[in-house]
C-alpha positions as CSV (number, residue, x, y, z in Angstrom):
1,X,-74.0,-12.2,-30.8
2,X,-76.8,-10.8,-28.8
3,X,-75.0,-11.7,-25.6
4,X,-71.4,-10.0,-26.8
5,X,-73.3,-6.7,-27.8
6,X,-75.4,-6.5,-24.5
7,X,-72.2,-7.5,-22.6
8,X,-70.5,-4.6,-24.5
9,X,-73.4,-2.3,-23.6
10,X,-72.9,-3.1,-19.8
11,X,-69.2,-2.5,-20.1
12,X,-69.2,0.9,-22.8
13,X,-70.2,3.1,-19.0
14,X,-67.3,1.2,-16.8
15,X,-64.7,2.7,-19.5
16,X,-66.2,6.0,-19.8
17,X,-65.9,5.8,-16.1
18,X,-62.2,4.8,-15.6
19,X,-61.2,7.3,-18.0
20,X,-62.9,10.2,-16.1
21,X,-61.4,13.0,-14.3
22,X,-64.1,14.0,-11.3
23,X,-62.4,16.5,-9.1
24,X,-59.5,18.3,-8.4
25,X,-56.0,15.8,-9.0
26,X,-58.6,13.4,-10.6
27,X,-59.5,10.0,-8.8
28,X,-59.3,9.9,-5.2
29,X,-57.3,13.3,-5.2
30,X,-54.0,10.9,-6.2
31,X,-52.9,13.0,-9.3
32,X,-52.4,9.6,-11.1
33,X,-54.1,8.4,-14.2
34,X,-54.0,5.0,-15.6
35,X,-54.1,6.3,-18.9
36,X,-51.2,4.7,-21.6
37,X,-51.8,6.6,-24.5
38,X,-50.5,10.5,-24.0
39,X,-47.8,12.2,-25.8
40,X,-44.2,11.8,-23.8
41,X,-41.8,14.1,-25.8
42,X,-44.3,17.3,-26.5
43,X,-45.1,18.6,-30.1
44,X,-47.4,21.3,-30.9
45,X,-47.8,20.4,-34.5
46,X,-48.6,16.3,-33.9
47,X,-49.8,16.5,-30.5
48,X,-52.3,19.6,-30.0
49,X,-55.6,18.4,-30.3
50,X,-57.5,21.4,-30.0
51,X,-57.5,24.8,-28.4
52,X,-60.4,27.1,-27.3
53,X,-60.9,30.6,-25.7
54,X,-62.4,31.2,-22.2
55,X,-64.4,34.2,-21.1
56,X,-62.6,35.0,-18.0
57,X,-60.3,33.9,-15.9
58,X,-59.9,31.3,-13.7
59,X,-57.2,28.4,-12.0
60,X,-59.7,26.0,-11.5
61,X,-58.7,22.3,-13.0
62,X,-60.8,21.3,-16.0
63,X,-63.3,17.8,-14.7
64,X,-63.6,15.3,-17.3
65,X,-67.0,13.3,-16.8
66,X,-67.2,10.7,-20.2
67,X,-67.2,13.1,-23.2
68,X,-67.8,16.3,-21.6
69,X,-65.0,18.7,-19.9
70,X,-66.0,21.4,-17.7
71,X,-64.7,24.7,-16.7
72,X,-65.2,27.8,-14.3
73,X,-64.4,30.5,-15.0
74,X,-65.2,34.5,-13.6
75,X,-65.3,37.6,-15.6
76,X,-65.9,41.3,-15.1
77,X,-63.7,44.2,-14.0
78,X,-64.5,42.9,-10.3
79,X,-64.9,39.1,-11.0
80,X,-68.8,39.1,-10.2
81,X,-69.9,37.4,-13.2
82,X,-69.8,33.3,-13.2
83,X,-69.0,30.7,-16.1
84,X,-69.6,27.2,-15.8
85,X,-68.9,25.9,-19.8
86,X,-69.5,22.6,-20.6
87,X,-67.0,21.6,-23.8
88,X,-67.2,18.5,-26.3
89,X,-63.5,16.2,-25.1
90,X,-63.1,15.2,-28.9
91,X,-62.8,18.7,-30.7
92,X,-63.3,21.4,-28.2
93,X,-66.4,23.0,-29.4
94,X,-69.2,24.4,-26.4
95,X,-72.0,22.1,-25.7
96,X,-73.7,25.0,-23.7
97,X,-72.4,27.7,-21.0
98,X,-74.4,29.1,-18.0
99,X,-73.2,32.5,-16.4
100,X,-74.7,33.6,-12.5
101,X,-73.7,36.8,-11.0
102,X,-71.6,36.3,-7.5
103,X,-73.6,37.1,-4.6
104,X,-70.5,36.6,-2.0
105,X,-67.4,38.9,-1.7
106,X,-65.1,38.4,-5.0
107,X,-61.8,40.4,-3.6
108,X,-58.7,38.2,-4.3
109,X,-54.6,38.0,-4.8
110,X,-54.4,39.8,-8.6
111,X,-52.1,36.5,-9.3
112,X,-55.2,34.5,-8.9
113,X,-58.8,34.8,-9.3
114,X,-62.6,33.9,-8.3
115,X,-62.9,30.4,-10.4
116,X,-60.1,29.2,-8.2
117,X,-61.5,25.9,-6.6
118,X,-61.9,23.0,-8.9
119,X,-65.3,21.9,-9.3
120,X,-66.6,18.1,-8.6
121,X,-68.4,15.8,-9.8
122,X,-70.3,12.3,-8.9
123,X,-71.0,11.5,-12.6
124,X,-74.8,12.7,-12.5
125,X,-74.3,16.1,-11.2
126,X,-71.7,18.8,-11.3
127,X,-71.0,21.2,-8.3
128,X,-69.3,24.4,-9.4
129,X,-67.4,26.3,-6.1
130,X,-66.7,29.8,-6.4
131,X,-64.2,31.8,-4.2
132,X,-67.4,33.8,-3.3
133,X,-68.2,31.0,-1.6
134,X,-71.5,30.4,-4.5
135,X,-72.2,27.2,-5.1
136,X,-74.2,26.2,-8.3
137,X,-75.7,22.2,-8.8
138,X,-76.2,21.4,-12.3
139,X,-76.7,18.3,-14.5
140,X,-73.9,17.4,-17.2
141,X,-76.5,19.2,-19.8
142,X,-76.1,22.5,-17.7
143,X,-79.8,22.7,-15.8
144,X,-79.7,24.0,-12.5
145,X,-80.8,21.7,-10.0
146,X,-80.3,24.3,-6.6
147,X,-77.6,27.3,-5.7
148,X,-76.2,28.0,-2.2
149,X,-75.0,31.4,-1.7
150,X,-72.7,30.5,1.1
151,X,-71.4,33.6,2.1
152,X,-74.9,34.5,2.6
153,X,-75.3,31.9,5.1
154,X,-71.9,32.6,6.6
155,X,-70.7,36.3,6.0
156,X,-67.6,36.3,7.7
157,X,-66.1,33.3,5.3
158,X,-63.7,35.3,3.1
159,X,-60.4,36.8,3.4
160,X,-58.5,39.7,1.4
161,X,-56.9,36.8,-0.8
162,X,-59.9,34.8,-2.2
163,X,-60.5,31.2,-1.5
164,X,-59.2,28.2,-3.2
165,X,-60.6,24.7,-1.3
166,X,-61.7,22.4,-3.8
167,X,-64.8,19.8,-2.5
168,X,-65.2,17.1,-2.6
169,X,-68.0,14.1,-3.3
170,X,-68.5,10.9,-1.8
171,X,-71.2,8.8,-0.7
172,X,-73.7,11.6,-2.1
173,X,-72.1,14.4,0.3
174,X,-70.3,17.3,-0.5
175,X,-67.5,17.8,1.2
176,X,-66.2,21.9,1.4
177,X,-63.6,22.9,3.4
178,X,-64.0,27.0,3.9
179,X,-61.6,28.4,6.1
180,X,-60.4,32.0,7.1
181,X,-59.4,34.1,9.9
182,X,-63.0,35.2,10.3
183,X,-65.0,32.2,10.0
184,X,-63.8,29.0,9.2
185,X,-66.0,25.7,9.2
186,X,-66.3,22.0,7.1
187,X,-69.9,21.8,5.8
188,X,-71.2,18.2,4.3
189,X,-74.3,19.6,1.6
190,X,-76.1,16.5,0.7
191,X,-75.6,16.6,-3.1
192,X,-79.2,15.8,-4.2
193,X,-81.2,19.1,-2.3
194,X,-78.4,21.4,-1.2
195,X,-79.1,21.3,2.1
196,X,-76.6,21.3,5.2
197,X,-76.2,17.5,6.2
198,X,-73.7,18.5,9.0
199,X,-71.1,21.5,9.6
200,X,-68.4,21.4,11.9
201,X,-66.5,24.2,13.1
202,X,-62.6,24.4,12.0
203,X,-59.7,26.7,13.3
204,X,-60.2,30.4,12.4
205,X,-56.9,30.8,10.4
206,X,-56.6,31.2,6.4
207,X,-56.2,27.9,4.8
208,X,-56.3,27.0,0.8
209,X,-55.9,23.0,0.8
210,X,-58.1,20.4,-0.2
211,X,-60.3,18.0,1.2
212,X,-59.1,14.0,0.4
213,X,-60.4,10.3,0.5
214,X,-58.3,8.0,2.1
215,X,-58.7,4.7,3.5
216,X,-59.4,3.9,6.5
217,X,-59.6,1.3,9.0
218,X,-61.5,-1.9,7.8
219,X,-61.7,-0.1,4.4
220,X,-64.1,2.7,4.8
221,X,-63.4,5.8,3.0
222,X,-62.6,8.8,5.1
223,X,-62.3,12.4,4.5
224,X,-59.3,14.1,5.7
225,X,-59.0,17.8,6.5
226,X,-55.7,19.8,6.5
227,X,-54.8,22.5,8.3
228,X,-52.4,24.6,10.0
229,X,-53.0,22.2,13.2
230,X,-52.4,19.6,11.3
231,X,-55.0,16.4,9.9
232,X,-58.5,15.4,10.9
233,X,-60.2,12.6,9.6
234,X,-63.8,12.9,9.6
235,X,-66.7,10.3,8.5
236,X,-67.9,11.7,5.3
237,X,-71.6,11.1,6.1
238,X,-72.1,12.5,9.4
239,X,-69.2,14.9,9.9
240,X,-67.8,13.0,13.2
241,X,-64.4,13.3,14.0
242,X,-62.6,9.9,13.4
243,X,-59.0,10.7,14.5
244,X,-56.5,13.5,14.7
245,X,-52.5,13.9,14.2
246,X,-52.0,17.2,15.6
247,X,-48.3,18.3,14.8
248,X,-49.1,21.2,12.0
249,X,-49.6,21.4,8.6
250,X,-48.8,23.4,5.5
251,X,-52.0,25.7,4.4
252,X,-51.1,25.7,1.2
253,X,-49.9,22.5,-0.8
254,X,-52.2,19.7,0.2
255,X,-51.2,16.2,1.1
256,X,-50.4,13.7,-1.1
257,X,-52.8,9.8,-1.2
258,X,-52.0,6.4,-2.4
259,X,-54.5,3.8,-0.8
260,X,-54.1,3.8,3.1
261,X,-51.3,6.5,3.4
262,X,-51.4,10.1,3.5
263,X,-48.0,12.1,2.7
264,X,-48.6,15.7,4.9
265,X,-46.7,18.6,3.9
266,X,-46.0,18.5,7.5
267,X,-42.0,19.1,8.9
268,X,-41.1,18.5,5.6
269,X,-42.7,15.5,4.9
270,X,-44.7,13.3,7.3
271,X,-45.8,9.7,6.0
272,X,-49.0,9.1,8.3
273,X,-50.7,4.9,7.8
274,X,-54.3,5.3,8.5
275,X,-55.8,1.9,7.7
276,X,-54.5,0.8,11.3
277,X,-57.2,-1.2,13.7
278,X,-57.3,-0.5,17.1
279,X,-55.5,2.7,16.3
280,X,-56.0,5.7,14.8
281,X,-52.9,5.8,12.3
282,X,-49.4,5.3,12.5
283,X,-46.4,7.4,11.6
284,X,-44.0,5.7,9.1
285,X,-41.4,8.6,8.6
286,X,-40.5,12.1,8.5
287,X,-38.3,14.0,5.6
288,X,-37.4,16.8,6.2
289,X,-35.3,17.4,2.8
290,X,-39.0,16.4,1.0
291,X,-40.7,19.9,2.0
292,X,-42.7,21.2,-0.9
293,X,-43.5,25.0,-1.9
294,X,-46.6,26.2,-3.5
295,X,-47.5,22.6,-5.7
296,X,-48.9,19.4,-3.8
297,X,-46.9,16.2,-3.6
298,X,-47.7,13.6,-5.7
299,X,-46.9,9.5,-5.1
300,X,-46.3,7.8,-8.5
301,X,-45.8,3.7,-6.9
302,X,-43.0,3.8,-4.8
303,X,-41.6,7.4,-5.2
304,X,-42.8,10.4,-4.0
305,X,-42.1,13.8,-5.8
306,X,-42.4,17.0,-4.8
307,X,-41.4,20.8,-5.9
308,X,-39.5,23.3,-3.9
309,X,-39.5,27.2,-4.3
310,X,-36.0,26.6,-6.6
311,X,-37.9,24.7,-8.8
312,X,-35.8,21.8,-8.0
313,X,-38.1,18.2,-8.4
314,X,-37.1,16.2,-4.8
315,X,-37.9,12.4,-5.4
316,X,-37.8,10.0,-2.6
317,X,-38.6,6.4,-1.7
318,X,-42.3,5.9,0.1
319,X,-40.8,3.2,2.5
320,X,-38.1,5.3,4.5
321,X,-39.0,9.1,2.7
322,X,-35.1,8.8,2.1
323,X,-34.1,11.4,-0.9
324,X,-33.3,9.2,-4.0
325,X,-32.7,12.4,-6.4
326,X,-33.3,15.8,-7.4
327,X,-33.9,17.6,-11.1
328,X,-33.5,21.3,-11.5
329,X,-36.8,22.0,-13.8
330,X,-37.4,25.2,-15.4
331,X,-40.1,26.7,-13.3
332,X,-41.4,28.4,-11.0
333,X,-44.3,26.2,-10.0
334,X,-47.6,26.4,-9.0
335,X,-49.1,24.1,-10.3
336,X,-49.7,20.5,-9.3
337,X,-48.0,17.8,-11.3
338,X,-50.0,14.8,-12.9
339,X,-48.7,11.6,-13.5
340,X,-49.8,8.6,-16.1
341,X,-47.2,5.4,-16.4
342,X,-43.7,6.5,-15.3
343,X,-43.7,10.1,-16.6
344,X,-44.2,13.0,-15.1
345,X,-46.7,16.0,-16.3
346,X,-45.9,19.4,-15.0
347,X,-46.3,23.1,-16.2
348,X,-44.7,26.1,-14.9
349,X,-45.9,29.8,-14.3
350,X,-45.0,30.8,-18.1
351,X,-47.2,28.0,-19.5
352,X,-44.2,25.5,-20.0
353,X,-45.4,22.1,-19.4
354,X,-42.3,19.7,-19.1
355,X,-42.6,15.9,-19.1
356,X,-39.8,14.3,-16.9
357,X,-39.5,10.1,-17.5
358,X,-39.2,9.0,-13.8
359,X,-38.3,5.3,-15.5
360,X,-34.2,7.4,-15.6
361,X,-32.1,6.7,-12.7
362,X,-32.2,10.4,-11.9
363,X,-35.0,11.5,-13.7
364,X,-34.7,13.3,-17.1
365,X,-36.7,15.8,-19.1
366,X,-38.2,14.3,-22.3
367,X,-40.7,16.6,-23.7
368,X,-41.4,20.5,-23.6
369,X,-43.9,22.5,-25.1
370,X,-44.5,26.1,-24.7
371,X,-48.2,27.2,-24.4
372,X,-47.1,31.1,-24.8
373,X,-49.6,32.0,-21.7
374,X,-49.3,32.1,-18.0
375,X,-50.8,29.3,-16.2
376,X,-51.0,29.0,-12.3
377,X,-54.1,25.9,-12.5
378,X,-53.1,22.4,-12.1
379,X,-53.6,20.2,-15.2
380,X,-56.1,17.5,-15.9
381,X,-56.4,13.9,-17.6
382,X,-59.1,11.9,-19.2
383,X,-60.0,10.7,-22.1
384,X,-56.8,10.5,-23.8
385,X,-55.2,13.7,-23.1
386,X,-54.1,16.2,-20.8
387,X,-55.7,19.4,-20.5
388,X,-54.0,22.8,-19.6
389,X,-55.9,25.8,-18.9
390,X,-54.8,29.9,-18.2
391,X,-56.7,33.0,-17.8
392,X,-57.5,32.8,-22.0
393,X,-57.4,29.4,-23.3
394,X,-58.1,25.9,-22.8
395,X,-55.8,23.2,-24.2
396,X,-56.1,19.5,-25.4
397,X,-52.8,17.8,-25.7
398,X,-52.9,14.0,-26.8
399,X,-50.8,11.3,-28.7
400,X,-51.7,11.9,-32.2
């Protein structure tokens, strides 16, 4: 008995662990979740778990780190004063809050808003992102641990339109991508003391995707930066340049992962092998008919899905990029889609998420539920459910 409950100990932190949601599109950026137990066909009287108010607003994705989900949001008639809210995954209620005025620029698009990047996490600390380029380091019971006031450091980092690059963590570096017409540059902030590892400069031109893990040759994670020039893979620890495909990129939707392959919103799409020795990477295919609008492509096995400014879901194969189908959804879109199993989780500008069962031969709409506000943030999964969030609320949908 002793052994089977100190075995049990040992294992209760690996499932905490798989059922987390660390950064924005959840593990390794990939928008999939192995979870097998979320609502398919949508009620709001057997499946909503719990809803909460928010102080502000915000399109930031929620980060689900074992029973904890945290949230950014911004507040005031100019956006200057910061919310990082730390919220109990089983019933919603606030474990604590911590609010820090900006100290960078906090002009942005009225559609959205200064808690726009997604915060990260390595399971120890959190690092909350602001588009006024601040940068708070907490612990999951909300201490703060050190600030950057980027914008400080690098005045000419903002544009008219506010800033929406989520970081990322790996190999304990922070990875943010800040990039405008006026200053643009990849810094690596070691996540313990806050202090610049590395910092590379980037092409001076507005730019609002994500930083991503992918593999790369012999295995080693690699960080790969989109832009309007197109991809650069950089070693996450020292900020060296690895490799570059230089044939453009979108600056808004980022690029889709799944393992060794990166799917560029680039001509359409462009399916780019990275795990290649003795070369850099190798280009599998090119779809043109796969382009994507505002939301990110997402890979769910052997299909990849993406959203065009119609609202019309574009599903192809990952082996040829060859269009397999297309569903007219009721959008329009902004937000990301998530995936668990073989369904789809997506919610449109009016706060109608829509679950579409990829298992069909052409795809088919299952579920609907209409959360009455509008929502531009991409959703998030962990623990059991799926979590939506607007300018007001913040929503737990699960099974039962």
């Amino acid at each position: 008995m002793t052994r089977i409950f100190a075995f049990l100990v040992c294992l209760t932190p690996l499932i905490a662990q798989a059922s987390d949601w660390r950064q924005f599109r959840g593990p390794q950026g990939t928008g999939v979740s192995d979870e097998t137990q979320l609502p398919t066909t949508l009620d709001a009287g057997k499946n909503l778990a719990w809803k909460t108010a928010l102080p502000g607003r915000g399109l930031s994705s929620p980060i689900i780190v074992g029973d904890r989900v945290f949230v950014t949001c911004s507040s005031g008639a100019n956006q200057d004063r910061l919310h990082v809210i730390c919220f109990n995954a089983g019933d919603g209620s606030k474990r604590w809050e911590r609010q820090f005025w900006a100290t960078g620029r906090t002009t942005c698009h009225e559609k959205i808003s200064v808690a726009a990047p997604t915060s990260a996490s390595d399971g120890e600390r959190l690092f909350a992102l602001f588009s006024s380029n601040d940068l708070f380091c907490l612990d999951l019971e909300g201490n703060l641990l050190w600030l950057r006031g980027l914008m400080k450091d690098y005045p000419n980092a903002s544009n008219g339109l506010g800033l929406a690059s989520s970081p990322v963590v790996v190999d304990g570096v922070l990875v943010s991508q800040i990039e405008t017409d006026g200053e643009a540059f990849v810094v690596g902030i070691d996540a313990a003391t806050g202090l610049n590892r590395w910092k590379i400069e980037r092409p001076k031109k507005a730019n609002w995707t994500s930083p991503l893990l992918v593999r790369g040759a012999k295995g080693k994670m690699v960080v790969a930066l989109q832009a309007s020039t197109g991809i650069t893979a950089i070693d996450p620890t020292s900020g060296n340049e690895l490799w570059k495909y230089t044939e453009g990129a979108s600056t808004v939707p980022s690029s889709a992962v799944r393992g060794d392959t990166l799917y560029v919103p680039s001509n359409g799409i462009t399916a780019l092998q990275t795990s290649q020795d003795g070369a850099p990477f190798k280009q599998l295919w090119r779809a043109t008919q796969l382009r994507p609008a505002t939301a990110s492509p997402i890979v769910v096995e052997d299909r990849i899905l993406t959203l065009n400014d119609a609202g019309v879901l574009n599903c192809g194969d990952t082996i040829e990029g060859k269009r397999l189908w297309q569903l007219r959804l009721k959008g329009p879109f902004s937000a990301t889609p998530l995936a668990a199993g073989h369904f789809l989780y997506l919610v449109n500008e009016k706060g109608l998420a829509q679950v579409v069962d990829l298992s069909k031969p052409e795809g088919e709409v299952v579920g609907e539920l209409d959360l009455g506000e509008p929502i531009i943030g991409t959703p998030s999964i962990g623990g059991g459910g799926i979590y939506f969030r607007s300018d007001r609320h913040l929503w737990k949908i699960q099974k039962t």
